[in-house]
C-alpha positions as CSV (number, residue, x, y, z in Angstrom):
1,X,17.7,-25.7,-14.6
2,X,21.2,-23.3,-14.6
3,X,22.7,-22.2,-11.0
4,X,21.7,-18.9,-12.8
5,X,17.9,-19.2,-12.4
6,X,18.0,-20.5,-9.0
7,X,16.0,-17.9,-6.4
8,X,18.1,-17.0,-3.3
9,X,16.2,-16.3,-0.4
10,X,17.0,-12.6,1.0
11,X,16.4,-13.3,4.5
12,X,17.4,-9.3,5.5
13,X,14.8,-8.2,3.4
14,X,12.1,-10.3,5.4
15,X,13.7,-9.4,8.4
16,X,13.1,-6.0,7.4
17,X,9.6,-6.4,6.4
18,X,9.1,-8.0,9.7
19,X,9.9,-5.4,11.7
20,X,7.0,-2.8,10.0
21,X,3.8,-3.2,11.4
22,X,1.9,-6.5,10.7
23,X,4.8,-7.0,7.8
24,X,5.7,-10.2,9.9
25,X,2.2,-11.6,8.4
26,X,3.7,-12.7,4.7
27,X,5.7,-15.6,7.4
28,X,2.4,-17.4,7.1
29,X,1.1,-17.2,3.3
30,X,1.8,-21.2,2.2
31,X,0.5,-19.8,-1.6
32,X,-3.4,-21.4,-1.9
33,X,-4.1,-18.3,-4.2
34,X,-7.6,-17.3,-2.5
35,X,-6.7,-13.7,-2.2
36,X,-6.6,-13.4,-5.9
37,X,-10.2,-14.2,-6.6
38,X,-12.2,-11.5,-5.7
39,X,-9.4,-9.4,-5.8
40,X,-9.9,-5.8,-8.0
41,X,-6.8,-4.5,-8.8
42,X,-6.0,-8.4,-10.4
43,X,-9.5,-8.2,-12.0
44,X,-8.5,-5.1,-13.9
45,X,-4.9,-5.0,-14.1
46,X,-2.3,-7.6,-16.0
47,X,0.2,-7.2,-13.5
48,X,-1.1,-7.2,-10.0
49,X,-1.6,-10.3,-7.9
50,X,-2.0,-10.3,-4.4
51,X,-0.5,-13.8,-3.8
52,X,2.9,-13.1,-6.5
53,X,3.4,-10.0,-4.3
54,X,3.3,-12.3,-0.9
55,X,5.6,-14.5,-2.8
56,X,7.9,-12.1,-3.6
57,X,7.6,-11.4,0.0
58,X,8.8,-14.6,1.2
59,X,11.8,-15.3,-1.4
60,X,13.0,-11.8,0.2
61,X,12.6,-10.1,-3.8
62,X,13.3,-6.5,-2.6
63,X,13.9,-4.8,-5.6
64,X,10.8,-6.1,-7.0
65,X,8.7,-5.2,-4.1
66,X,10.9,-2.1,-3.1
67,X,10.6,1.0,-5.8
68,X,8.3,3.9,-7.4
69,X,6.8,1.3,-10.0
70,X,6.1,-1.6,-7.8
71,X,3.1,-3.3,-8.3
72,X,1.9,-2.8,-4.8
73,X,0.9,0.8,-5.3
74,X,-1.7,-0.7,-7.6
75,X,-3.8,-2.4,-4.9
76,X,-6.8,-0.8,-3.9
77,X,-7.1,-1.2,-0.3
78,X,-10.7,-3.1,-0.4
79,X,-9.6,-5.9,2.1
80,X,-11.2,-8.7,-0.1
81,X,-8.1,-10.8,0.5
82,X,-7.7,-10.4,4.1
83,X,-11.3,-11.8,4.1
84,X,-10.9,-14.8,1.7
85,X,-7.3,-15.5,3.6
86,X,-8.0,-19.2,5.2
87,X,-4.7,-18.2,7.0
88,X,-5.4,-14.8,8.5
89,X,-2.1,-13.8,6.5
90,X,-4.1,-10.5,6.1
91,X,-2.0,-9.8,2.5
92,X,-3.5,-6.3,2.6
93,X,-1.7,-5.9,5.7
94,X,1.4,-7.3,4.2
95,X,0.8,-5.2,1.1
96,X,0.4,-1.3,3.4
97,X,3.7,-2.3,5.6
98,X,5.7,-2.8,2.0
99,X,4.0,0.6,1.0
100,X,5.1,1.8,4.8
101,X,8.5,0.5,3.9
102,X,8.8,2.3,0.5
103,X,7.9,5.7,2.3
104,X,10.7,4.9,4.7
105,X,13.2,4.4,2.3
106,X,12.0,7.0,0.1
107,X,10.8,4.7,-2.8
108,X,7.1,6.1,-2.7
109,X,5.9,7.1,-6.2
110,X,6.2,11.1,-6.7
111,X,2.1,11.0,-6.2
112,X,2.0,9.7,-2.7
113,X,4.5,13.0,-1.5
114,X,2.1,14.7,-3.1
115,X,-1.0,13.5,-1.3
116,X,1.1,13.1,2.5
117,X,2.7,16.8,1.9
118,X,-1.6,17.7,1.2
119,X,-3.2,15.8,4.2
120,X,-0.1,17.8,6.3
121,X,-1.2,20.8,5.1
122,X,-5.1,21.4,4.5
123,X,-6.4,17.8,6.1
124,X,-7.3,16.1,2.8
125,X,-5.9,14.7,0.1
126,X,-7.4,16.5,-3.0
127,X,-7.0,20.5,-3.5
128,X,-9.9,22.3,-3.1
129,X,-10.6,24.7,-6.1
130,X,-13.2,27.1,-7.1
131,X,-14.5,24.6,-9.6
132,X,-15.3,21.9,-6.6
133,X,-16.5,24.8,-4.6
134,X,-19.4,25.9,-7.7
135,X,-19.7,22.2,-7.9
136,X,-20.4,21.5,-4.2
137,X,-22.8,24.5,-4.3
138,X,-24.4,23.2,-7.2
139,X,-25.2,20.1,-5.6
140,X,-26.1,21.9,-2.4
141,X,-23.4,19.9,-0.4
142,X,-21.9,21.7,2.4
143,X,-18.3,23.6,2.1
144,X,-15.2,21.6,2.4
145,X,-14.8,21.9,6.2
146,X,-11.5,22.9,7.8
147,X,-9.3,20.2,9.4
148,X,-7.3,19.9,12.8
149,X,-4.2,19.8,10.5
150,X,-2.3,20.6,14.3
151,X,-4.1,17.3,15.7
152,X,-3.1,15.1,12.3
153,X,0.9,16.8,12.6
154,X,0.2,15.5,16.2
155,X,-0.6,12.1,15.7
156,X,1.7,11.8,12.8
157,X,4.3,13.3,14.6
158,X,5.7,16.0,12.7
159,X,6.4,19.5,13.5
């Protein structure tokens, strides 16, 4: 093996990640591989594994982890690893405080401004159109209700 291919650990980075919300959890992942099982997003994708992504984690990989077209904004958010997880590791967790951390540093895809800027401003993450509203009253579902977008700025924290 060449000095080249040697792995540096980027203990900043995991300092970083430690100090979002339950990021500190990827401290604990010793690598048994049962959040990949049941997992979706690896069922149906060829790059997506929860346990590579808590690796990456630990060796510190920022850039990998870090960017528009990481692999984490492929995980569906179905919490089947945090309940295979013999270690409580809660990857999941792990996985929405990297997310948290892309938003922070402004290396969300283009699609999640899209969907925050929408929740700010009607309450939901989807643009209601005529076509949904025929469709709604085609099915005889109720009108999209109106949200407490001043409650959600509120709790968010914005203006």
């Amino acid at each position: 093996m060449s000095v080249e291919n040697i792995q540096k650990i980027n203990f900043e980075f995991r300092e970083k990640l430690n100090s979002v919300a339950e990021g500190f959890r990827h401290n604990f992942c010793y690598q048994c591989g049962a959040c990949v099982g049941d997992c979706p997003a690896n069922n149906y994708s060829g790059t997506f594994n929860p346990r590579i992504i808590l690796l990456k984690a630990l060796l510190g990989m920022e850039k990998d982890l870090i960017s528009p077209d990481s692999e984490i904004w492929n995980c569906t958010n179905c919490y089947t690893c945090w309940e295979r997880c013999p270690q409580d590791v809660r990857p999941i967790d792990v996985i929405i405080a990297l997310k948290n951390l892309c938003q922070r540093l402004g290396q969300a895809p283009d699609i999640i401004h899209k969907i925050s800027n929408s929740v700010m401003e009607s309450g939901i993450t989807t643009t209601v159109t005529s076509a949904t509203v025929r469709r709604r009253e085609q099915y005889n579902l109720p009108p999209v209700r109106d949200y407490a977008v001043d409650e959600i700025k509120k709790i968010i924290g914005s203006k």
